[in-house]
C-alpha positions as CSV (number, residue, x, y, z in Angstrom):
1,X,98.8,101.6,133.5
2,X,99.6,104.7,136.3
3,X,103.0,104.1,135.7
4,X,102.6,104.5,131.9
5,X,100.3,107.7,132.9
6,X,102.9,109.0,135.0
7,X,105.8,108.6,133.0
8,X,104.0,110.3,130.0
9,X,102.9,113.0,132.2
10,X,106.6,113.7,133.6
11,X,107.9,113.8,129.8
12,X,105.6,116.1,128.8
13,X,106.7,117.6,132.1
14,X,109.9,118.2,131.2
15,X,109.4,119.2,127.6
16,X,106.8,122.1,128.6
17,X,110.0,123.1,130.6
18,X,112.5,123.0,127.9
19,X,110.3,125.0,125.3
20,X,109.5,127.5,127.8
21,X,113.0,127.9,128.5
22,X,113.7,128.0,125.0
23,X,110.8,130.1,124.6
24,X,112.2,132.7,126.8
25,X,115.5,132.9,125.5
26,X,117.4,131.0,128.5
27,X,118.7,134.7,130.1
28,X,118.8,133.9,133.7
29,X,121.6,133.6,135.6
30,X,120.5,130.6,137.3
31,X,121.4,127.2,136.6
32,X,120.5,125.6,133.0
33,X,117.7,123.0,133.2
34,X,118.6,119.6,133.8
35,X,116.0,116.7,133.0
36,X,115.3,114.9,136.3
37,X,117.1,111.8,136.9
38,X,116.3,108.6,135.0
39,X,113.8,111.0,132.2
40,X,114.0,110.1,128.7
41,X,113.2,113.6,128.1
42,X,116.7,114.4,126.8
43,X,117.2,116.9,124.2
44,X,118.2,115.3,120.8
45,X,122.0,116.1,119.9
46,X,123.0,118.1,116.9
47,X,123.2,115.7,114.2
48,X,126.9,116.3,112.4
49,X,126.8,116.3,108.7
50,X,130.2,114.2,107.3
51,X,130.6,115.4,103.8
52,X,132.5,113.6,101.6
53,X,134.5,114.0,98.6
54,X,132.7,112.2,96.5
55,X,129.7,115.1,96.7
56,X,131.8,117.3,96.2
57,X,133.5,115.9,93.2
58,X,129.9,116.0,91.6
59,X,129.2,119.3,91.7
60,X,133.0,119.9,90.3
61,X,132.2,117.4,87.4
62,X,128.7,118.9,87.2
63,X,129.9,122.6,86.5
64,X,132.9,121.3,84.2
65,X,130.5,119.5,82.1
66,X,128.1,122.9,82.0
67,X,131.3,124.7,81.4
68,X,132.1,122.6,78.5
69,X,128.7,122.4,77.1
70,X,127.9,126.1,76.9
71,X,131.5,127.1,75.4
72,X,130.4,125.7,72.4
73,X,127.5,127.6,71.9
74,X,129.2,131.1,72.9
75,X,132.2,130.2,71.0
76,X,129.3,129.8,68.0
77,X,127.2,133.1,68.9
78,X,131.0,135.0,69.1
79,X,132.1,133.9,65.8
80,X,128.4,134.9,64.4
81,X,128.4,137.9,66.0
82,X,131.7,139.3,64.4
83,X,133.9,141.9,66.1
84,X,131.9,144.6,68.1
85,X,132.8,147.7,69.7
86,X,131.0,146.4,73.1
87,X,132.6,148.2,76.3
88,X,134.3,146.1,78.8
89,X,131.3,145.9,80.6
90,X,129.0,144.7,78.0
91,X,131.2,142.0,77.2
92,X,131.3,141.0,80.4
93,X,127.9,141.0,80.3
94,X,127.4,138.9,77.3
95,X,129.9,136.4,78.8
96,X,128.1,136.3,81.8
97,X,124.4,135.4,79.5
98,X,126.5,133.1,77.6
99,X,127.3,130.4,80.3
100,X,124.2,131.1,82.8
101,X,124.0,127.7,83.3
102,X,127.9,127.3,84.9
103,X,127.4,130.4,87.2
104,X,125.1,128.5,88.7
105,X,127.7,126.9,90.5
106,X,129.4,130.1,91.6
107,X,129.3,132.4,94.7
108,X,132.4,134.3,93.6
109,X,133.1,138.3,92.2
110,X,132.3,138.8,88.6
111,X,136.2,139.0,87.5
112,X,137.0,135.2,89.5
113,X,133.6,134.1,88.0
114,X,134.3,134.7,84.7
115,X,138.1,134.4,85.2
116,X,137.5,130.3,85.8
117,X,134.7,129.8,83.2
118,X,137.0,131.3,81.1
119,X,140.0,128.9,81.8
120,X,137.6,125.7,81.5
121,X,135.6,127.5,78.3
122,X,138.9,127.8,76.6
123,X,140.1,124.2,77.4
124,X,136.9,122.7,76.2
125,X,137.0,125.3,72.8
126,X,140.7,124.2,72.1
127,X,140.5,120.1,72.6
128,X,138.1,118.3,70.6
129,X,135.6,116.2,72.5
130,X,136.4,117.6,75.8
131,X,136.0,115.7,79.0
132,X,137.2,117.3,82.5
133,X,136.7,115.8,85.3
134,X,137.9,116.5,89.3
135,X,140.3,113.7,91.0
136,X,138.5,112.3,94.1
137,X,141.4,112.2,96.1
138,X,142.4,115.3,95.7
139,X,139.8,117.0,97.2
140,X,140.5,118.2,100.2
141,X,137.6,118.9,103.4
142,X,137.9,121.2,106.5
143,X,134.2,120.8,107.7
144,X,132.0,122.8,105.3
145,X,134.8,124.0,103.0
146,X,136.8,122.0,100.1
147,X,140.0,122.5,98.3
148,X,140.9,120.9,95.4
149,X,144.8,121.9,93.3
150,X,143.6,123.1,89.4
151,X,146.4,120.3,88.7
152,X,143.8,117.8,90.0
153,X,141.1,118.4,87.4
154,X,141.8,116.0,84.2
155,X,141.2,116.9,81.1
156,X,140.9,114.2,78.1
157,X,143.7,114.7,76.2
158,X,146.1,116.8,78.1
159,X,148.3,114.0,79.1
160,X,149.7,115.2,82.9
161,X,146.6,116.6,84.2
162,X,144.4,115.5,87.1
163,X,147.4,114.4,88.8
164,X,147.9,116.7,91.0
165,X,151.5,118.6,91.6
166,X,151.8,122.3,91.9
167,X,152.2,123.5,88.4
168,X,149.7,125.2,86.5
169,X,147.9,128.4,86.5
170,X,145.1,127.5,88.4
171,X,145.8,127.0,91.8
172,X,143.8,126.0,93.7
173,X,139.7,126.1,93.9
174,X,137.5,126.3,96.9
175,X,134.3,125.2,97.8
176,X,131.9,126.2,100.5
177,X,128.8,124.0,101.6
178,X,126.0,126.3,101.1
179,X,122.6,125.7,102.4
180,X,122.0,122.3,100.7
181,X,124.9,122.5,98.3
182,X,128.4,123.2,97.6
183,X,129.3,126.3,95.6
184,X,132.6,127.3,94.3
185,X,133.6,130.7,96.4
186,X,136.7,131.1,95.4
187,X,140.3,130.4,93.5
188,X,143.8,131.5,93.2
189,X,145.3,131.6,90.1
190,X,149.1,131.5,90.2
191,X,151.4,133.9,88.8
């Protein structure tokens, strides 16, 4: 039982250390704080998230599906709505309320944001019964950021697409692990 007693007492020990270090910011010049010899007292390691494509390819799939699902309801409300006068900025603006659901995905400048709704929007107008999806493998990861090649989204009924290649205009998309999820932060398109 003293043993017990006196190894609880020398963890505690050595955790009242470690958060007053912490506490104080750990300036000194001296050595860092060791925990004495044979203490279980260790500080827990830094657990390393893996990601994987696979999450990644959800969220892709996930803002392509919004993307195809609002298009028809602006494509709708434009038609309705006849030809305007509106400024550049206030059709921006309408494009923007017309797919709020798909910039929910997004962490990129107005003109990219709208720039890749408007690719997918336009796919998904112009083939009937749209389905775009992204290729698993080819997603690329670099720790908290993902690529994935515009040639390695496929879209029902475009025959060569989703398998990857350089042609196309849109480049390539990248994706950046946000808090607890991945948002699309930017793209190239190519010339």
């Amino acid at each position: 039982m003293n043993s017990i007693i006196r190894n609880l007492g020398a963890a505690l020990s050595a955790l009242v250390i470690v958060a007053g270090t912490v506490a104080c910011g750990a300036n000194s010049s001296g050595p860092a704080y060791a925990p004495p010899a044979g203490s279980s007292a260790a500080a827990p390691a830094a657990e390393v998230v893996q990601h994987k494509p696979a999450e990644v390819k959800k969220v892709l799939d996930a803002f392509l599906q919004s993307v195809s699902n609002e298009s028809d309801a602006y494509m709708k409300a434009a038609m309705a709505g006849g030809s305007t006068n509106d400024t550049p900025e206030e059709k921006a603006a309408k494009f923007k309320s017309g797919f709020p659901e798909s910039y929910k995905y997004l962490d990129l400048d107005d003109k990219k944001a709208a720039g890749l709704i408007g690719i997918f929007a336009l796919v998904a107008m112009l083939t009937p019964d749209t389905e775009m999806s992204a290729n698993e493998s080819g997603i690329a990861l670099d720790g908290e950021t993902a690529t994935i090649r515009g040639s390695d989204i496929k879209i029902k009924g475009i025959e060569k697409s989703g398998q990857g290649g350089s042609g196309g205009k849109l480049g390539k998309i990248t994706l950046t692990f946000q808090e607890s999820t991945w948002k699309i932060t930017d793209l190239e398109i190519q010339q």
